[in-house]
VOTOR-429639 format. One line per field, with one value per residue (C-alpha): residue number from 1; residue in one letter; y, z, x. Coordinates in Angstrom, 1 decimal. Layout:
pos <- c(NUM_...)
code <- c(A_...)
y <- c(Y_...)
z <- c(Z_...)
x <- c(X_...)
END
This chain:
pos <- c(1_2_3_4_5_6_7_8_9_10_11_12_13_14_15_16_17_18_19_20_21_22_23_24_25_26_27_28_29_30_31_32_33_34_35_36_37_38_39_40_41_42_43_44_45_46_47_48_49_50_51_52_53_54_55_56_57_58_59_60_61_62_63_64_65_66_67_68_69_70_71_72_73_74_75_76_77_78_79_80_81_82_83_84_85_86_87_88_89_90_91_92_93_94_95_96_97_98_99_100_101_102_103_104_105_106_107_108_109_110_111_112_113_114_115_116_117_118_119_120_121_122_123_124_125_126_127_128_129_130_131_132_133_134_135_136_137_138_139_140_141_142_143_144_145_146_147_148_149_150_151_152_153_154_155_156_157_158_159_160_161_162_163_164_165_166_167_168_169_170_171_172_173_174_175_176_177_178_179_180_181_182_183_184_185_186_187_188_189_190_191_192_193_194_195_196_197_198_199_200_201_202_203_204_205_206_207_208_209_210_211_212_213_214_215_216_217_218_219_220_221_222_223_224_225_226_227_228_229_230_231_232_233_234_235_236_237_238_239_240_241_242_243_244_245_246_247_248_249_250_251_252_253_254_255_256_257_258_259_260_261_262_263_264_265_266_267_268_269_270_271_272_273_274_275_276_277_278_279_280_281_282_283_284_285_286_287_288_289_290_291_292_293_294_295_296_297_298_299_300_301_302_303_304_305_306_307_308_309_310_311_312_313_314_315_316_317_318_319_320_321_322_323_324_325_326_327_328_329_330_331_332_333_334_335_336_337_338_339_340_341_342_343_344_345_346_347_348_349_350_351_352_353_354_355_356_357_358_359_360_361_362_363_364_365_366_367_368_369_370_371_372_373_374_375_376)
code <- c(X_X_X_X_X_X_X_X_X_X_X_X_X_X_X_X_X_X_X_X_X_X_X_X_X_X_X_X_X_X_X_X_X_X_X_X_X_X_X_X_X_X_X_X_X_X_X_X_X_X_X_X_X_X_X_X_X_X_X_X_X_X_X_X_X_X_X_X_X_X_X_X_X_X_X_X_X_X_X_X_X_X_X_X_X_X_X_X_X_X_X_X_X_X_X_X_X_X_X_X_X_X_X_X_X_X_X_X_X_X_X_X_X_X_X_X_X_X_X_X_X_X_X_X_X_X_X_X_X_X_X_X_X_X_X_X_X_X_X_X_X_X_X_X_X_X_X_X_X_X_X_X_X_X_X_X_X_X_X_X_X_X_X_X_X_X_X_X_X_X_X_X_X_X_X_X_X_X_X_X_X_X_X_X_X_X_X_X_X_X_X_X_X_X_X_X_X_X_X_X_X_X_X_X_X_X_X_X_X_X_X_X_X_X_X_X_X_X_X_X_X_X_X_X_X_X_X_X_X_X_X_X_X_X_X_X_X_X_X_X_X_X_X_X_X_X_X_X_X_X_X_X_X_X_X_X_X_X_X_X_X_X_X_X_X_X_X_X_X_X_X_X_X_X_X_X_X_X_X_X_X_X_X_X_X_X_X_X_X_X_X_X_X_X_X_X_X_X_X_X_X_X_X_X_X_X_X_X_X_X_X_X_X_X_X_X_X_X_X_X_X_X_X_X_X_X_X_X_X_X_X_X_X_X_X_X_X_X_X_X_X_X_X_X_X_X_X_X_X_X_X_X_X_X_X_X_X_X_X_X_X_X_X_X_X_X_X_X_X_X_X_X_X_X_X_X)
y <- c(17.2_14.1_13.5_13.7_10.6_7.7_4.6_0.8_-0.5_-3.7_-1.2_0.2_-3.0_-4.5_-1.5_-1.6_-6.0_-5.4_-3.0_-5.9_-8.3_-5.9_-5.4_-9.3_-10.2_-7.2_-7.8_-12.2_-11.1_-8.2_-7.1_-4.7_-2.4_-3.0_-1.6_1.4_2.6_1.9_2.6_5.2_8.6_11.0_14.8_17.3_17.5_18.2_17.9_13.9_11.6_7.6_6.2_4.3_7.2_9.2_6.8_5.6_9.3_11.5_9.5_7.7_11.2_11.5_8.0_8.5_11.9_10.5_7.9_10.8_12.3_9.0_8.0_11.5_11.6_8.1_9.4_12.4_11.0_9.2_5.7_6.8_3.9_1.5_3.0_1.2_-2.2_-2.3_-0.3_-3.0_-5.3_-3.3_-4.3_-8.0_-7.9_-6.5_-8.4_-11.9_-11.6_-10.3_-12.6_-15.7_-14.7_-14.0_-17.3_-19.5_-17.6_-18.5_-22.3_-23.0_-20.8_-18.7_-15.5_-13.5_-14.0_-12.8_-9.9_-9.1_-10.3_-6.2_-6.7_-8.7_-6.4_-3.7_-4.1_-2.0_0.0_0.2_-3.3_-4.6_-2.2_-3.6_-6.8_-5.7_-4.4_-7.4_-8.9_-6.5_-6.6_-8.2_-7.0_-4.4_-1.3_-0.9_-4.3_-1.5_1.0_-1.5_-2.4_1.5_2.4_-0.6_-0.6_3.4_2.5_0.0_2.4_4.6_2.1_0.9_4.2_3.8_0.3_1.7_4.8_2.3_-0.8_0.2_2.4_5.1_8.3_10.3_14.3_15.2_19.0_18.8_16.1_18.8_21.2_18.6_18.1_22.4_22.4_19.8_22.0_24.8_23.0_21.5_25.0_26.7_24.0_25.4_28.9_27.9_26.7_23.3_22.4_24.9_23.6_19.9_21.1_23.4_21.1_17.9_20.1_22.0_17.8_16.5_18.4_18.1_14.8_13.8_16.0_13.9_10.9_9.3_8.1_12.0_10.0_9.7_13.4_12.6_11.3_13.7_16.4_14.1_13.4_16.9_18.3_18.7_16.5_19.2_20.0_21.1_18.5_15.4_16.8_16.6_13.3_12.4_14.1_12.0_8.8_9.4_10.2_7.2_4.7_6.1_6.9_6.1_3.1_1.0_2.6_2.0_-1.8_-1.3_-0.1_-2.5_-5.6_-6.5_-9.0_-9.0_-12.5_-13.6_-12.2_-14.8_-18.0_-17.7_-17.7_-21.0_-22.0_-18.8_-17.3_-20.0_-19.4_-15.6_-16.0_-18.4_-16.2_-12.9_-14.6_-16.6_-13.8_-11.8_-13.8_-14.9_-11.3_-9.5_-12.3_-13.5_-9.1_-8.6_-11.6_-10.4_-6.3_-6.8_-8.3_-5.5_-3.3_-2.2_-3.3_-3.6_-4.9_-8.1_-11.0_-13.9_-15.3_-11.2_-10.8_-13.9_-12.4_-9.6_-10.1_-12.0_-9.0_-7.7_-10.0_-8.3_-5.9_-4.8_-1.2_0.1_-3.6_-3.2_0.1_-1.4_-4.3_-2.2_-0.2_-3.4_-5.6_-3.3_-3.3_-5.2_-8.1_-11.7_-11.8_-8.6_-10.6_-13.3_-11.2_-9.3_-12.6_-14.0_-10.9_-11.1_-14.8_-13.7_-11.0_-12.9_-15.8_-13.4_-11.9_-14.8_-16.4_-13.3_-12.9_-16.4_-16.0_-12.7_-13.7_-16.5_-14.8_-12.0_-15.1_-17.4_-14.2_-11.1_-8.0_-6.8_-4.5_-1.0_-0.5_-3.5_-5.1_-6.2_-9.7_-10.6)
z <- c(15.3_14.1_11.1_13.2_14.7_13.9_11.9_14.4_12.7_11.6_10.4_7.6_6.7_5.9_3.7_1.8_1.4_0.0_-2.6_-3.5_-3.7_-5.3_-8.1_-8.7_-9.3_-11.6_-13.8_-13.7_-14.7_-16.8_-17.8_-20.6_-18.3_-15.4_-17.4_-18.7_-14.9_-13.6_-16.9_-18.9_-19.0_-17.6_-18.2_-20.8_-22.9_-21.0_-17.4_-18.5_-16.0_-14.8_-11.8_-11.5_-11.7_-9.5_-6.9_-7.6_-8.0_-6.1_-3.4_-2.2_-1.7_1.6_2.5_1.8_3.9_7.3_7.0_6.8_9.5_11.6_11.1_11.7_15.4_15.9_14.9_16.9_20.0_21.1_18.9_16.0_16.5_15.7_11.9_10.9_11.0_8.7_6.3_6.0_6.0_3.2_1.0_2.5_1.2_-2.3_-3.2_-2.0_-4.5_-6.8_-6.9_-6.1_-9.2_-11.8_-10.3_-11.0_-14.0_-15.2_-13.8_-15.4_-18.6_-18.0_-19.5_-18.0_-14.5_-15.7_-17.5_-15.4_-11.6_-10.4_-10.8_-7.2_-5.1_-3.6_-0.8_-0.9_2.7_2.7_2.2_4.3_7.7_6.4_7.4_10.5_11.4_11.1_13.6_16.4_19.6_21.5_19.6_19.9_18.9_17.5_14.8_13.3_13.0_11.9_9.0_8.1_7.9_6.1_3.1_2.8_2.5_0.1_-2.1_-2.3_-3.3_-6.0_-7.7_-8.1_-8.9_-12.0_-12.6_-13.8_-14.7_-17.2_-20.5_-18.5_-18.8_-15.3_-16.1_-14.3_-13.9_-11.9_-10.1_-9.1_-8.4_-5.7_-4.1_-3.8_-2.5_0.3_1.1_1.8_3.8_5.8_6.2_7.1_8.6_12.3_11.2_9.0_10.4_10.1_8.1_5.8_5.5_5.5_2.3_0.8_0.6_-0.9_-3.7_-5.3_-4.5_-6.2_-9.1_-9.4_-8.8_-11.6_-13.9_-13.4_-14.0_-11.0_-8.6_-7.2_-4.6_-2.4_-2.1_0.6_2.6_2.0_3.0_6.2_7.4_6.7_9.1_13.0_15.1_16.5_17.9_14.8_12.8_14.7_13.6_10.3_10.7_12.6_9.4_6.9_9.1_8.5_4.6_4.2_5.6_4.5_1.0_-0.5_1.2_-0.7_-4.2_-4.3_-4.0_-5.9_-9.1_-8.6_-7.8_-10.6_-13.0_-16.9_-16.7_-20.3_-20.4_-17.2_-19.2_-21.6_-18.9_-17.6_-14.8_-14.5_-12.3_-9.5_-9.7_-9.2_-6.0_-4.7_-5.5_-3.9_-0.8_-0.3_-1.3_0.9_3.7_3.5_3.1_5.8_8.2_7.7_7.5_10.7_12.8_11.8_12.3_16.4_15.8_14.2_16.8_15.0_17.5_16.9_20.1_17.6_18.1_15.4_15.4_15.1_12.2_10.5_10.5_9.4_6.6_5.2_5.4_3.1_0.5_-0.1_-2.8_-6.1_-6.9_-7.7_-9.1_-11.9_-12.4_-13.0_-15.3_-17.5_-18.6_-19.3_-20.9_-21.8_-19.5_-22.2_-22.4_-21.0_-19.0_-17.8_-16.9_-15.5_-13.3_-12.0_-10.9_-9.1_-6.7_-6.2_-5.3_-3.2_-1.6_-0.4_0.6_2.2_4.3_5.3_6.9_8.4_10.3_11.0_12.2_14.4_15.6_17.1_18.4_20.0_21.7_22.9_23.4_24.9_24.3_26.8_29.8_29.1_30.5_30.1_28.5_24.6_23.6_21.6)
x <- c(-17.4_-19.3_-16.8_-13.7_-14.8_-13.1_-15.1_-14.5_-12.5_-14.1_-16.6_-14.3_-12.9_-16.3_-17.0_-13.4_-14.4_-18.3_-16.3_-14.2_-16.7_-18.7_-16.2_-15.4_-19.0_-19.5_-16.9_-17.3_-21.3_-20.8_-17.0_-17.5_-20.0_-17.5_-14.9_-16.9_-18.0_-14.3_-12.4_-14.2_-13.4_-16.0_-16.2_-15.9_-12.1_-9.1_-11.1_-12.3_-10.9_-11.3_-13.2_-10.2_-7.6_-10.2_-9.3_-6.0_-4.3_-6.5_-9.0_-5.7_-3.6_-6.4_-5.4_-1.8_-2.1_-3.9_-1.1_1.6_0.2_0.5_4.0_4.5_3.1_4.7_7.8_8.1_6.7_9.3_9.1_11.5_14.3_11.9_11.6_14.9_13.5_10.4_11.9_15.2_11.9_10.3_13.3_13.2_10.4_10.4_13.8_12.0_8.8_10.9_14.2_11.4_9.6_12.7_13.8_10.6_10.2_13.8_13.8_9.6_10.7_8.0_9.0_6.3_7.4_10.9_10.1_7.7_9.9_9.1_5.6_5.0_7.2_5.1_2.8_-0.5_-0.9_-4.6_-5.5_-2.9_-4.2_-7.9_-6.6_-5.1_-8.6_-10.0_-8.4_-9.7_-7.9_-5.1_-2.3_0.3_0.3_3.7_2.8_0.3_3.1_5.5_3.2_2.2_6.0_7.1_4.5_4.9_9.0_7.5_5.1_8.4_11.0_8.5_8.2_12.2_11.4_8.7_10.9_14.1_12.6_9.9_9.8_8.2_9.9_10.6_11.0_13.5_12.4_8.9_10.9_13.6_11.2_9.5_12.5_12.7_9.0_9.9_13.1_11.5_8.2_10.8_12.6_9.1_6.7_7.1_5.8_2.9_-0.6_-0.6_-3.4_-2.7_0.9_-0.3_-2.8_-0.5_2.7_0.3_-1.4_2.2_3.8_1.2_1.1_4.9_4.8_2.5_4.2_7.2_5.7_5.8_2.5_0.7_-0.9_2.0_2.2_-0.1_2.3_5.0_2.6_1.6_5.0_6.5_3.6_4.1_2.1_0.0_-3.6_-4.6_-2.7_-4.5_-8.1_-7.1_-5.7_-9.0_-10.9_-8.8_-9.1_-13.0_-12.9_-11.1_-12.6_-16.6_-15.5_-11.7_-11.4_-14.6_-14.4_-10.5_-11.0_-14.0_-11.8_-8.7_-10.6_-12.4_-10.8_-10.5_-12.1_-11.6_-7.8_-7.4_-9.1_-6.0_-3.3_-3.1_-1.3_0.8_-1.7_-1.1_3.1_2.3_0.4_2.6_5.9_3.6_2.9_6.3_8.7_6.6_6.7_10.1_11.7_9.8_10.3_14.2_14.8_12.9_14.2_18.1_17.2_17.4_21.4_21.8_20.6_17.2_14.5_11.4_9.6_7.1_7.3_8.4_4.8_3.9_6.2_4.4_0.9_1.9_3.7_1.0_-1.1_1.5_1.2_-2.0_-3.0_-2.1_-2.2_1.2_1.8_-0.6_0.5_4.1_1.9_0.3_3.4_5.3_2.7_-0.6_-3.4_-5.3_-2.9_-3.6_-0.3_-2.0_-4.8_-2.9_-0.7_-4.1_-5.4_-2.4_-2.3_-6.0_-5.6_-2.6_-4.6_-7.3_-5.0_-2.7_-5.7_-7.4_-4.2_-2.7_-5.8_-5.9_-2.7_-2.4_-5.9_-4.3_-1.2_-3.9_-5.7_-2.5_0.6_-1.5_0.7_3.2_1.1_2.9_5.9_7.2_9.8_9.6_9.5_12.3)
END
């Protein structure tokens, strides 16, 4: 079946970068149309939606799904003791960009960065495996499973994060009644057809799940991971592979990459502190976490320089960030503004070096032939 097969992967990341590009020269030329296409709500009454929540909370459940479905097959096929370590890194991670940024917020006075130290903490899965595709071959496989399962852990520790560090209000009662769904999918996904189960288990999630006030996207992976890695449950993943990278890939970085241009003007040096504290927090996190998880007895099979790369890739994007933005300062606020362009500078810093980086790890350190030993 010609959509169940799989996009090169270079091939998706150019489409996911021309919808960035695409979405920064809109907005530098012409912001207030930018806004209205991305922004504006569409339909008739209660049915109206976003672009931008189009993509964010219901393109990105496909996304979040295929990824499910992957850590899922990982999982079960023998690679499971591995999972420990990038989600420890996950919270290496998060409490680096986020203690770096209260810290340089306290020590500048910038109150911003305090207030706002949650803002830099979660890592955005699609653009970070973008990156990875860029670098092609040479590296091993387990650094692309390392970097799915960590920013998922990420995505899900930041919905806490949103959950008790913001004004937002989490109902308690759809969030129950998740929890019941996922009990009995996990009592009666061996007797269910799998893509029905895999459909069935994301729709009621996501419903819940944005009910409650928390991000319905990542009802995609619940659904994923709560499916058996099956015949049936790989063509779907195949199917979702496709989806994503021909379609939610390029209009999701085409809605969260444009800038508010004339919010940013008034922000001053701010923007340059934020990128640094994204990428360095980032880095320093994931790295120090990882190098310490094999004493602890969580392997991981990467190597140091491994590690590096890609925990630059994870200083990139800004999704669930913004989200956490918006409900503290007002999505029409310059610190807004501000914080928006220090994680696009971090993204595109963070990308360019982490491919610099693991293309030169691919070139010099060729992956272990299978079978082998791990480097440590």
């Amino acid at each position: 079946m010609r959509w169940a097969t799989p996009r090169p992967p270079r091939f998706a990341a150019g489409l996911m970068g021309a919808g960035a590009v695409l979405a920064l020269v809109w907005s530098a030329v012409a912001s207030p149309s930018y806004a209205t296409v991305t922004r504006g709500r569409w339909g008739v009454g209660a049915v109206s939606l976003s672009l931008s929540s189009l993509a964010t909370q219901g393109l990105m459940t496909v996304f979040f799904l295929g990824v499910g479905l992957e850590l899922a097959r990982e999982f079960l096929g023998g690679h499971r003791r591995h999972f420990a370590a990038p989600v420890l890194a996950a919270l290496g991670g998060m409490v680096g960009a986020g203690s770096g940024a209260w810290l340089v917020g306290s020590l500048g006075h910038y109150s911003a960065l305090t207030r706002g130290w949650s803002i830099p903490m979660a890592t955005d899965v699609a653009f970070a495996l973008a990156g990875l595709a860029l670098v092609g071959k040479g590296l091993p496989r387990g650094l692309r499973t390392f970097i799915l399962t960590l920013a998922l852990a990420d995505d899900l520790f930041s919905v806490v994060v949103v959950s008790t560090t913001t004004s937002a209000h989490v109902h308690a009662l759809p969030l129950v009644s998740a929890g019941v769904v996922i009990a009995i999918a996990l009592a009666t996904r061996r007797r269910t057809p799998p893509v029905v189960f895999a459909l069935t288990v994301t729709g009621l999630t996501w419903i819940l799940l944005a009910a409650a006030g928390v991000e319905p996207a990542l009802a995609g992976a619940v659904g994923g991971l709560l499916t058996p890695p099956v015949r049936q449950s790989a063509h779907l993943e195949a199917l979702s592979a496709r989806f994503t990278s021909d379609v939610v890939l390029p209009v999701f970085a085409f809605v969260a990459s444009g800038l508010p241009w004339t919010e940013v003007r008034q922000a001053g040096g701010v923007i340059g502190l934020i990128a640094v504290v994204r990428i360095g927090g980032k880095v320093l996190g994931i790295t120090l976490v990882s190098l310490l998880a094999p004493r602890l007895g969580l392997p991981h099979g990467l190597r140091p320089s491994e590690i590096l790369g890609g925990s630059l890739l994870c200083a990139m994007g800004f999704t669930i960030p913004l989200l956490i933005a918006s409900r503290l300062f007002g999505a029409a606020s310059a610190t807004y503004g501000a914080f928006a362009a220090g994680l696009d500078i971090a993204t595109v810093l963070g990308g360019i070096l982490g491919v610099v980086v693991l293309r030169r790890v691919a070139a010099l350190n060729p992956p272990p032939e299978a079978g082998a030993a791990p480097a440590s």
